[in-house]
Each structure stands twice: as structure tokens, then as C-alpha cells.
C-alpha positions in Angstrom: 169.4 78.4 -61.6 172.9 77.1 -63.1 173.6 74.6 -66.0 174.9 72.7 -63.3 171.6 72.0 -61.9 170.6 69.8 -64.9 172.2 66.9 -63.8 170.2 65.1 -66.6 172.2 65.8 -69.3 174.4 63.1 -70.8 177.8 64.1 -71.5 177.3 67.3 -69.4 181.1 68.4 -69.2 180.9 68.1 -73.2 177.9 70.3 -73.3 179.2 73.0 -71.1 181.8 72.8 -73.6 179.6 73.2 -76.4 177.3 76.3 -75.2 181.1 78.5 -74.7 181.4 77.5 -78.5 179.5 80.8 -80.7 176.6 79.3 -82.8 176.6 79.1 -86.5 174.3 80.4 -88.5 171.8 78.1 -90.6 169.2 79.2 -93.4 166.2 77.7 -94.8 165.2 77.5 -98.9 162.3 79.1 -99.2 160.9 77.1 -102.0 157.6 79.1 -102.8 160.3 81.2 -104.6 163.2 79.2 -105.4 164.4 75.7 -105.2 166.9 74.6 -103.2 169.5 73.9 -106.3 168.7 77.7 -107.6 169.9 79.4 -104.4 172.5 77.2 -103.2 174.4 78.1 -107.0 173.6 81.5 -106.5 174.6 82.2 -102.8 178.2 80.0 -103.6 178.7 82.5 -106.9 178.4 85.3 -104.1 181.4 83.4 -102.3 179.1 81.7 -99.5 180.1 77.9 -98.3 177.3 76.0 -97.4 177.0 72.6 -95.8 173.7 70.8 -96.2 172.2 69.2 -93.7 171.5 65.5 -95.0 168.0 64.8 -95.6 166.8 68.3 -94.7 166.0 71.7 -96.1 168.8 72.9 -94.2 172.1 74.5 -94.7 174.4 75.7 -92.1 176.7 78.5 -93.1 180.6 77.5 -93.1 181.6 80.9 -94.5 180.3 83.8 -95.8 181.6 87.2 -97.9 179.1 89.2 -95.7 178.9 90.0 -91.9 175.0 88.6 -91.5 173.5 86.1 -93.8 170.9 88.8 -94.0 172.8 91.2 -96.1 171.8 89.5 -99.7 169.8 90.9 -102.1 168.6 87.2 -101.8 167.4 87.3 -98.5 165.6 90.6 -99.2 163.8 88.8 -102.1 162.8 86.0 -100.0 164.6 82.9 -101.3 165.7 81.9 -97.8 165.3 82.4 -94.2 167.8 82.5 -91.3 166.7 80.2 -89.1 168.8 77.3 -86.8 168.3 73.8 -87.1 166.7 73.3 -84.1 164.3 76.2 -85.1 163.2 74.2 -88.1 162.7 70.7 -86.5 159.3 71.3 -84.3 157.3 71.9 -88.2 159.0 68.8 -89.3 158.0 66.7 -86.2 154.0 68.1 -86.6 154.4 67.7 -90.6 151.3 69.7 -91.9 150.0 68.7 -95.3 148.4 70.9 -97.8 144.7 71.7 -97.6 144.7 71.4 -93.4 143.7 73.8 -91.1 146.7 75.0 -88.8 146.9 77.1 -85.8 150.7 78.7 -85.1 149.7 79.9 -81.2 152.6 81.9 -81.1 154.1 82.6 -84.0 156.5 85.6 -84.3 158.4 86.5 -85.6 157.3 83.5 -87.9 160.5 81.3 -88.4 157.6 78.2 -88.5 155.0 80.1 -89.6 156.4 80.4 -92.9 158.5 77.1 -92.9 154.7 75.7 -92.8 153.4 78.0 -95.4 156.0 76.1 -97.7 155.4 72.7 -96.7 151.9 72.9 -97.5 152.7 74.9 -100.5 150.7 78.0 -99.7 147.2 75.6 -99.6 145.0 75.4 -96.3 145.2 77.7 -93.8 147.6 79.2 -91.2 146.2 81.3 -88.6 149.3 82.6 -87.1 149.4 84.6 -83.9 151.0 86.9 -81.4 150.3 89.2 -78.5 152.5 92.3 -78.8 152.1 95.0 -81.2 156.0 95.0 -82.0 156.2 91.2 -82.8 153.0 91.1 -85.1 154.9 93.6 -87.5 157.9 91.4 -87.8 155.7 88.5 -88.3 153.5 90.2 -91.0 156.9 91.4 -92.7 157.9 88.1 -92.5 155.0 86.6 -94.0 155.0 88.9 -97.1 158.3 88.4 -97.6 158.5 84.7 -97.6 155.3 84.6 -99.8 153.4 82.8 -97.6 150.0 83.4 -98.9 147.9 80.9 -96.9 148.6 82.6 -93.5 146.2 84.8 -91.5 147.7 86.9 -88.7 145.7 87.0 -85.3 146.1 88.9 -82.3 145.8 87.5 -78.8 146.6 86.0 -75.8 147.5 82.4 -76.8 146.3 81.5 -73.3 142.3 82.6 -73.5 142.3 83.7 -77.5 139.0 82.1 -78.9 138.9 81.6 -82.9 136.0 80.0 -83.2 137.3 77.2 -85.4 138.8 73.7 -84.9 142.2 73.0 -86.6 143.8 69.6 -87.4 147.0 70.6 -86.2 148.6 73.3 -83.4 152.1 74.3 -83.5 152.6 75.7 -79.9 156.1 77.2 -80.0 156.0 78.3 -76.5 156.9 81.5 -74.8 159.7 80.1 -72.5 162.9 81.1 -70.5 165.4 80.5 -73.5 167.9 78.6 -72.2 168.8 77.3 -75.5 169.9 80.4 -76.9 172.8 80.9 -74.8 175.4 80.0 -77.5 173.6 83.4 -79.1 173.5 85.2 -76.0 176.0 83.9 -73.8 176.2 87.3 -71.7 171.8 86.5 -71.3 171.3 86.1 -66.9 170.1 82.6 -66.4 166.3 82.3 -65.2 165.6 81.8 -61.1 163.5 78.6 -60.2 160.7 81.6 -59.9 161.0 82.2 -63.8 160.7 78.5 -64.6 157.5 78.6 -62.8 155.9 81.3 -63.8 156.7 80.0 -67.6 155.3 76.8 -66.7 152.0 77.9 -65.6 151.6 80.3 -68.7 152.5 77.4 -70.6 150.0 74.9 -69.2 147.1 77.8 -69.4 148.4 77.9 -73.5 147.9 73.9 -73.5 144.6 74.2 -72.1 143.3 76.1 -75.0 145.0 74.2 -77.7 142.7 71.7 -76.7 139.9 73.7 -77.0 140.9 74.0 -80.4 141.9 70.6 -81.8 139.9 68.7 -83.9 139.5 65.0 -82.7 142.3 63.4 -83.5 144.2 66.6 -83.9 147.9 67.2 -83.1 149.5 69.7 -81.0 153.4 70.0 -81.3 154.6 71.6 -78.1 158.1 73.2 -78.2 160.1 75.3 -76.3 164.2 76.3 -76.5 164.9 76.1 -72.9 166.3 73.2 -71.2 164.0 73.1 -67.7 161.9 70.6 -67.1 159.4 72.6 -65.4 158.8 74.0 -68.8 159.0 70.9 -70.3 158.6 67.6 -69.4 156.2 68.9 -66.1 153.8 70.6 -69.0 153.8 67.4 -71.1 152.8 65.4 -67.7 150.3 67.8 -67.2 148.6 67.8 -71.0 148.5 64.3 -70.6 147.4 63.6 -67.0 145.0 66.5 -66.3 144.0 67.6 -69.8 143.9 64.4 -71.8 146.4 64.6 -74.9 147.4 60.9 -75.9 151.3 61.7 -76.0 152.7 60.4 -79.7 156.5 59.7 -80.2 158.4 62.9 -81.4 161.3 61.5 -82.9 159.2 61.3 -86.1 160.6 62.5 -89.5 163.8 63.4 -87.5 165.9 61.5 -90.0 169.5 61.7 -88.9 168.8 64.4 -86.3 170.8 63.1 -83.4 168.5 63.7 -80.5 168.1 62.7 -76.5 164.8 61.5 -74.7 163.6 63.4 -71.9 164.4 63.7 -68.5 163.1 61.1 -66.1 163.0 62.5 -63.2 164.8 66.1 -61.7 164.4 67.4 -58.2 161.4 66.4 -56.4 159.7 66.2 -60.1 159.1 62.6 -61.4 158.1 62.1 -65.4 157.7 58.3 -65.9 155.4 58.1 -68.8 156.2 61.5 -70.5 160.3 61.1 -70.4 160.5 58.0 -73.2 158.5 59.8 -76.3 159.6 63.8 -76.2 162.8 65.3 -77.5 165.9 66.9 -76.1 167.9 68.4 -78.6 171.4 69.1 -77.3 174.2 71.5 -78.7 177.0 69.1 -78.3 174.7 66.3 -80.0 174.1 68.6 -82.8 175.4 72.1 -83.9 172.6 74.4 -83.4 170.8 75.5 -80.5 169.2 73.6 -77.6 165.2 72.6 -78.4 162.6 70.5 -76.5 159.8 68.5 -79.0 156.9 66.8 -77.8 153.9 65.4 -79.9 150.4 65.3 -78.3 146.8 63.8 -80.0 143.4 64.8 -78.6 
């Protein structure tokens, strides 16, 4: 596959453009530990220039005395995550309130996990999971060091895992071919139409089981950072016409996000229904990384 194929994309010569341009690098307040007002004075005393994202817990970084915004006696502490704005924006679409029940499908290293955790303010529960050994640490290391102490880490298979309990809301952050990270990777080998495929059906089999696990009524937020609409828009069309979900309109709570509807149609693929309510967020739109959003009630 090429960029090119995406014909879909408005602007596309200005978002080739945009995915040559490195990324910058954006952090989240952690405010179980600290308010946004305490870190922001005590990362610009350190010689850091932030610029806040209007409306939203969100800060990119326009300069910095250090080589990674990890290397701060802050950011050991806990008072803020690295995390782009696209990364943050699928927890504020679902928008879980304290005292629900929350299931994080795939969760590592648990950018959203603990974004959650905060949101709700540490009440309810998280169950947040992973498959891999390796990713399950990070998460857990993660999780302790944000604070977040209303999360329980599970491992599974996100496509067959049972947990014998029905939530009021799913994240499903799904594994996927990563297109939208390119601006991090740019040397990465772009995905074969046999990748997009593959991801797709491993991605329906996840939706599948978030259903299972819904309460009536419940929501499931799917995500995913790459850009083909096999992995996308085809798994939205497929919750909705073979499993059931009621889609919902994802633009929700998106304040002055700047984002595109979905594709309509692409290839022999056809989305009519699906394309009006998900969410394309684009790198020359905004300056972060690229990010599907759709919003689904059983």
C-alpha cells in the first residue's frame, strides 16, 4: 500500500506535506497528583515552553531544556504523561464518569488507561488489559506511576478473553497497522493490502466480544491510528450491520478539535451509513498524529 492509495483524503498534497514534517511532542497533567496550573509553573521554571491546547488537558511542547520530555524529575513523579493529542481524544469521545464500570481491551502501555483513571478520579473500576508479557509490565509501571488506583490489570486475548462482568463502557484502542505514526517513524514499511486484512478480521473478532460485554445501553469507543479503511470504516460497517451496535456521532466533546468524517466509499468498499458519524483525525488538520474515532451503543 502507498499514501497515494487513500484518495479520500481532502487536501491530500497538504497531508503528504504534513507526515515529512517530525511530530511534536505533547503531555498530559496528571491531575490525581497535580493540577494543571502547578506543573505548567514548574515545568516553565525548568525552561520548558508549553502551548495549551484550548479547552483540553493538553499541552504540546514548543521547547524544551531536555532531549525527551521524559527526563524530569516531574515525569518520574507522575505529574504528567507523554502522550499526543490524538492519543488523548478516543477517552474524551467515550467520556467515562466516576463510579462506572470500564473495560480498556487493550490497554498498554496505558496512555488511556490512565487518562481514564483521572477522569473518573480514581472511583469505579478499570479493568485494563493486554496480551503480551512485555506490554503488561509497562502498563502496570504505568499505572503505579500515574496513581491510578481504580485500575485492574488483566491478561488475555481481547478477542475471546471472558471477564465475567458487564461494563457500561469499552474503550477498544485497537491493535492496528499504524499508519498514523509515520510522522514518529517515518523510516516504518507501509502495510501490504494482506496486513490491512489480517488487522481487520482480528479487529472485528475484538468487536464481537465487546459486545459480549456491554451492558445495555453501553458504549464501545473503537479507535485505531491507522488510516485504512479496512481497519476502519469496514469494522464500524460490520459492528453495526452484522453485530448490532447503534452507531452514535463521535465528534462529541471534541471542542475545537478540527476533525474530518469518514470515508465514503474506497475501492470496491462502500460505507454509506457508517462514513457521516466516525472520525478522521488528520496531521495537516491538526498537529499530532493521525487517529480514527467511532462511537457505538448496544
Amino acid at each position: 500500500m502507498r499514501f497515494e492509495d487513500y484518495d479520500f483524503i481532502p487536501d491530500f498534497e497538504e497531508f503528504i506535506r504534513s507526515i515529512e514534517i517530525p511530530q511534536p511532542y505533547w503531555i498530559r497533567v496528571n491531575t490525581l497528583k497535580i493540577s494543571e496550573e502547578a506543573l505548567v509553573a514548574r515545568l516553565e521554571a525548568k525552561g520548558f515552553l508549553l502551548e495549551k491546547f484550548p479547552g483540553l488537558n493538553a499541552y504540546r511542547i514548543v521547547d524544551m531544556p531536555v532531549k525527551h520530555p521524559g527526563a524530569t524529575v516531574e515525569h518520574s513523579l507522575g505529574y504528567y504523561y507523554v502522550q499526543d493529542l490524538a492519543s488523548m481524544l478516543p477517552p474524551i469521545v467515550l467520556d467515562p464518569h466516576p463510579g462506572e464500570r470500564v473495560l480498556d481491551m487493550a490497554a498498554a502501555p496505558g496512555s488511556k488507561t490512565t487518562q481514564m483513571a483521572a477522569m473518573m478520579n480514581n472511583s469505579g473500576t478499570i479493568v485494563a488489559n493486554d496480551l503480551r508479557d512485555d506490554r503488561i509490565r509497562a502498563l502496570a509501571g504505568n499505572v503505579d506511576r500515574m496513581g491510578a488506583l481504580n485500575v485492574i490489570i488483566t491478561k488475555g486475548d481481547a478477542r475471546y478473553m471472558r471477564w465475567g462482568v458487564d461494563f457500561h463502557k469499552v474503550l477498544l484502542d485497537a491493535p492496528c497497522t499504524g499508519e498514523g505514526v509515520v510522522r514518529k517513524t517515518p523510516k516504518q514499511v507501509m502495510p501490504a493490502m494482506k496486513d490491512h486484512k489480517r488487522m481487520s478480521r482480528m479487529q472485528k473478532a475484538m468487536v464481537r466480544n465487546a459486545w459480549e460485554h456491554l451492558a445495555d445501553g453501553g458504549l464501545l469507543l473503537y479507535s485505531t491510528c491507522t488510516f485504512n479503511p479496512l481497519e476502519n470504516e469496514e469494522v464500524v460497517r460490520y459492528a453495526v450491520e452484522e453485530v448490532g451496535f447503534e452507531l452514535m456521532d463521535a465528534s462529541r466533546n471534541l471542542g475545537g478539535i478540527r476533525y474530518e468524517r469518514g470515508a465514503r466509499e474506497w475501492r470496491e468498499w462502500s460505507f454509506e451509513g457508517v462514513y457521516e458519524k466516525v472520525v478522521r483525525i488528520y496531521p495537516h488538520r491538526v498537529d499530532t498524529g493521525g487517529m480514527f474515532i467511532a462511537l457505538l451503543k448496544k
